[in-house]
Each structure stands twice: as structure tokens, then as C-alpha cells.
C-alpha atoms as one frame of an Amber mdcrd trajectory, in Angstrom:
protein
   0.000   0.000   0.000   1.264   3.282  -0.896   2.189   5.671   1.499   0.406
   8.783   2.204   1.922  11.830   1.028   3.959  13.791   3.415   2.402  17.615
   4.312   4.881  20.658   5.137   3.904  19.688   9.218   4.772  16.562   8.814
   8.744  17.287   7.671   8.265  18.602  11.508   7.067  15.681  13.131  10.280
  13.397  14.618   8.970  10.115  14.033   5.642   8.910  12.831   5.091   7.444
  16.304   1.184   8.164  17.258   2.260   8.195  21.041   5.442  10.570  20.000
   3.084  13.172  17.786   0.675  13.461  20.685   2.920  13.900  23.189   4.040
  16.848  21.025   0.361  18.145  21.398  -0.471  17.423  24.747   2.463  16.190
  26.447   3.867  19.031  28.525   3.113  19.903  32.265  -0.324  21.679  31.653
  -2.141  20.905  28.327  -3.899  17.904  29.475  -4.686  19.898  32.474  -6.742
  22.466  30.481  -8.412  19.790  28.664  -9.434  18.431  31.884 -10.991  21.870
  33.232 -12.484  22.405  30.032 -14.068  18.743  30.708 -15.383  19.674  33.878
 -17.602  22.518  32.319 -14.887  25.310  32.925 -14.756  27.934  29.877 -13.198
  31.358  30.880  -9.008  32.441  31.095 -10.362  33.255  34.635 -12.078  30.159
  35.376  -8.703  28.153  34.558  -6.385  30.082  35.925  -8.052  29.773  39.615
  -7.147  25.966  39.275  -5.638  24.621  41.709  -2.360  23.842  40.401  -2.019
  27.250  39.567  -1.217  27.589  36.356   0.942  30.869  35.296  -0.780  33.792
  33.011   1.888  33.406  30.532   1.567  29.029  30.125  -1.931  29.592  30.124
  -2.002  31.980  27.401   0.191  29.831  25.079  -1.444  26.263  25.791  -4.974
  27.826  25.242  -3.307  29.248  21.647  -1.415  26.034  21.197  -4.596  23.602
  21.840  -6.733  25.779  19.085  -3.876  25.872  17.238  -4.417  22.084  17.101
  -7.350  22.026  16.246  -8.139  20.940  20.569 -10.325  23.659  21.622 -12.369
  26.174  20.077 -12.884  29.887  21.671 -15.618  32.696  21.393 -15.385  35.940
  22.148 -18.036  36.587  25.245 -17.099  40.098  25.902 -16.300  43.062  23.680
 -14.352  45.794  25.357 -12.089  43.907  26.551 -12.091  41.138  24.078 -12.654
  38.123  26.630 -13.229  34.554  24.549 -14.989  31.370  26.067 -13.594  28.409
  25.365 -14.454  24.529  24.741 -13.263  21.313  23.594 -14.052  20.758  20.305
 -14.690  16.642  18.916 -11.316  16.149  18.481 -10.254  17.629  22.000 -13.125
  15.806  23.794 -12.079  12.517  22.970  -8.881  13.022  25.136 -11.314  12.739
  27.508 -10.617   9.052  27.158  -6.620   9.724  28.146  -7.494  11.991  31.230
 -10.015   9.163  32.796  -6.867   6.281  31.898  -4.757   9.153  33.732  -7.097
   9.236  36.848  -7.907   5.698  36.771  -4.017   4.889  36.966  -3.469   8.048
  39.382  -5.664   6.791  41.948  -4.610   3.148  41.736  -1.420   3.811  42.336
  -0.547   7.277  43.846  -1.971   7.284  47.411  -3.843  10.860  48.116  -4.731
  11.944  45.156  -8.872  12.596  44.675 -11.035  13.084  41.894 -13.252  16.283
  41.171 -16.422  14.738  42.849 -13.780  14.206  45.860 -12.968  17.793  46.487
 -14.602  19.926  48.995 -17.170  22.201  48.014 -15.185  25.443  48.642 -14.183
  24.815  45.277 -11.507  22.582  45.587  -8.415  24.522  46.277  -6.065  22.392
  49.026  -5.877  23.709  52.424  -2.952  25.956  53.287   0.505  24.646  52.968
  -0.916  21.365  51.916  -0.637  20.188  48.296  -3.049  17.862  46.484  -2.278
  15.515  42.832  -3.636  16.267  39.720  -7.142  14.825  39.287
């Protein structure tokens, strides 16, 4: 069977290892991290950045432009003066949804403390003082 022909962004890709090309999209500290607010109904820069984990302005601004990029997320400007965008997964982005349930699945077998969203307190999840919690 011939092979498919090779597009400009693939000359970047290093290998044509699936695992290795979506680790390029999603395989840094935070991305999957966004995904998984943007799963649990979150939409807005602000929304995000009061995560837990605490995400800096600067990483969120890029991974939000990265995951678009991507063709991830999708945004939508809510506000006009100041331009403020909503954003959501689009198909593609919400089947990682998939990965980030294998990632808590695996997390909770085998990392002891770490809870899930429908764990968390209802003061909206943020750890106590000087205490720090796993990714859910």
C-alpha cells in the first residue's frame, strides 16, 4: 500500500510514532490539564487560571493558543471591550477525555492521596494551606 503523502507539518514531526506526535500536542506539564478543566464545564481564562495547580498567566495563554492551534479547543469571544473569549473542547479535544479518565484511573490506583473532582470539597476545591493535592 502506498504511502500517504507527506504535508509541510509533517517534515516537523520526529517520528511517525502516534504516542510521539501526541505527546508533542499534549504532552507538557499543563495541556492535558486544560483539557481536563475544560471537561469539567470550565470555559473562561479566569475560570482556569483559579485551578488549583495554579497555572501561570503566561503558560496559560500559550497552551490555550497552542490547543486551538491544534485544532483541541475552540474559543468565542463573550465580551467586547475587553475582548474576553470562552472556550471549549471541540470533537477532536473531547475525545482526550478518554486519556485523562486512563490518567485518573491509573493516578488513583497507584498514587496514594490523590482525589477526583467529585472528591474535592465544596469550597471549590483549592487544598488547604501549605498542603498540596495531585492532579485529578
Amino acid at each position: 500500500m502506498p504511502r500517504a503523502k507527506r504535508t509541510r507539518d509533517d517534515a516537523a514531526r520526529r517520528s511517525d510514532c502516534p504516542v510521539a506526535n501526541t505527546l508533542d500536542l499534549v504532552g507538557d506539564k499543563w495541556s492535558l490539564l486544560v483539557i481536563r478543566d475544560l471537561l469539567h464545564g470550565k470555559q473562561t481564562y479566569g475560570e482556569m487560571l483559579a485551578s488549583p495547580e495554579g497555572i501561570p498567566t503566561n503558560i496559560l495563554a500559550d497552551r490555550l493558543r497552542r490547543l486551538e492551534d491544534a485544532g483541541l479547543i475552540d474559543s468565542r469571544p463573550y465580551q467586547e471591550r475587553p475582548v474576553r473569549y470562552a472556550y471549549a473542547l471541540s470533537a477532536k479535544g473531547r475525545e482526550l477525555g478518554e486519556v485523562v479518565l486512563a490518567l485518573v484511573r491509573w493516578g488513583k490506583r497507584h498514587i496514594s492521596g490523590t482525589r477526583t473532582y467529585s472528591e474535592l470539597p465544596a469550597s471549590g476545591g483549592r487544598a488547604p494551606p501549605g498542603r498540596t493535592r495531585s492532579t485529578r
